[in-house]
N, C-alpha and C positions, 0 to 999 in steps of 0.2 A: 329267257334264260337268266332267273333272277340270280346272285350271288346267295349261296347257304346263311342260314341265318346261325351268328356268332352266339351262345346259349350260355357259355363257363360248363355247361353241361361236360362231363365224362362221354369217349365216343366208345364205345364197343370195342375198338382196340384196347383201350385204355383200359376199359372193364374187365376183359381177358388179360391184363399183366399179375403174373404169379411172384413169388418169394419165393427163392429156391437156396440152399446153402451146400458146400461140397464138404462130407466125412465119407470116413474108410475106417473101418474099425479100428486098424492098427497106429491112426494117428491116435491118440489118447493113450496111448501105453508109453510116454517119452514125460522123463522126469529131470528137468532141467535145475533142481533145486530150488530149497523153500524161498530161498532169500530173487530167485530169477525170476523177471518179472514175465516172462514167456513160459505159463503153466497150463501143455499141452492135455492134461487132464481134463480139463473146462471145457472141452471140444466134446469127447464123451459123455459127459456131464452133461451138455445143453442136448446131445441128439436124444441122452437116454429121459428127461423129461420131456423134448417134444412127441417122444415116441408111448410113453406111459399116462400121459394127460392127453391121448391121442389127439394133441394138437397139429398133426402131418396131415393131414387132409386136404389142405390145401398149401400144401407146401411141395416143391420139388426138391428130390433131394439127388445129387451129382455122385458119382462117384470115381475122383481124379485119379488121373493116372501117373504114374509114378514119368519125372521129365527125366529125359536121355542126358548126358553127359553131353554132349554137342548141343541142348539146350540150355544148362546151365550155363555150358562156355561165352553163350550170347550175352552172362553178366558178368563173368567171372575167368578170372584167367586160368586155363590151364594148372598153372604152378598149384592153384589156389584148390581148385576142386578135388586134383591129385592128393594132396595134402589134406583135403577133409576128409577124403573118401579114406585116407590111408587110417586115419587118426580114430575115426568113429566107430571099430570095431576093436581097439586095442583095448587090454584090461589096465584097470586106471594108473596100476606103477609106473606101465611104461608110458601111459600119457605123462608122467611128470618128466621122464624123461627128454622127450621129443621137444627140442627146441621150434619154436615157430617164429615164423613175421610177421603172422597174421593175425595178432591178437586174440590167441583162441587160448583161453585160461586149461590147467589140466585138470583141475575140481571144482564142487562148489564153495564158493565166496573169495574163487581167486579171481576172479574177473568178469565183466559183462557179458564173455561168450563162453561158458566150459565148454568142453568137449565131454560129450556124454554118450553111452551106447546108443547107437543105431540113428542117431545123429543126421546123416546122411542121407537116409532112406528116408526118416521124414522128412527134410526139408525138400529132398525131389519131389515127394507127395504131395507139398505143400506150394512148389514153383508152378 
């Protein structure tokens, strides 16, 4: 019963591990502003040349599913989710209106988090 001999060799598990990444179509259609350094576009953009230089081949690709409001709540406070869910579908005037505490800017270059259309829905997509 000798002990396996130690090689630095790869084992066959090892050999079988894949690259996989998670898009949804609809992630890439959120335009956070030129100046935002969160530009969900890029997301698009990398599936549609891995898909066109048919570099997928050995790639998995995931397809998330959007998280429950009872999961976000596991980071986030009620008050908070309420409030983004409310916010992310409003047309922009009255974002300027809607006071917050959450430092959620109502356009872009007002601050590090606008509130932007559909907002919401990606970021469940993305939790």
């Amino acid at each position: 019963d000798a002990a396996p001999a130690v090689t630095g060799a790869a084992t066959d598990d090892e050999k079988k591990r894949r690259v996989g990444y998670f898009y949804e179509a609809n992630m890439g259609c959120h335009f956070y502003g030129r100046q935002h350094h969160m530009q969900p576009q890029r997301l698009k953009m990398t599936h549609e040349l891995i898909t066109s230089l048919d570099l997928g081949w050995d790639l998995l690709q995931f397809e998330p599913r959007r998280a429950e409001e009872s999961e976000l709540e596991r980071f986030h406070s009620r008050d908070y989710v309420d409030f983004f869910r409310s916010v992310s579908t409003l047309p922009d005037w009255q974002k300027l209106l809607r006071p917050n505490k959450f430092n959620l800017a109502a356009g872009e270059g007002d601050g590090d988090c606008p509130i932007v259309d559909g907002m919401f829905d990606f970021q469940a997509l993305c939790s």
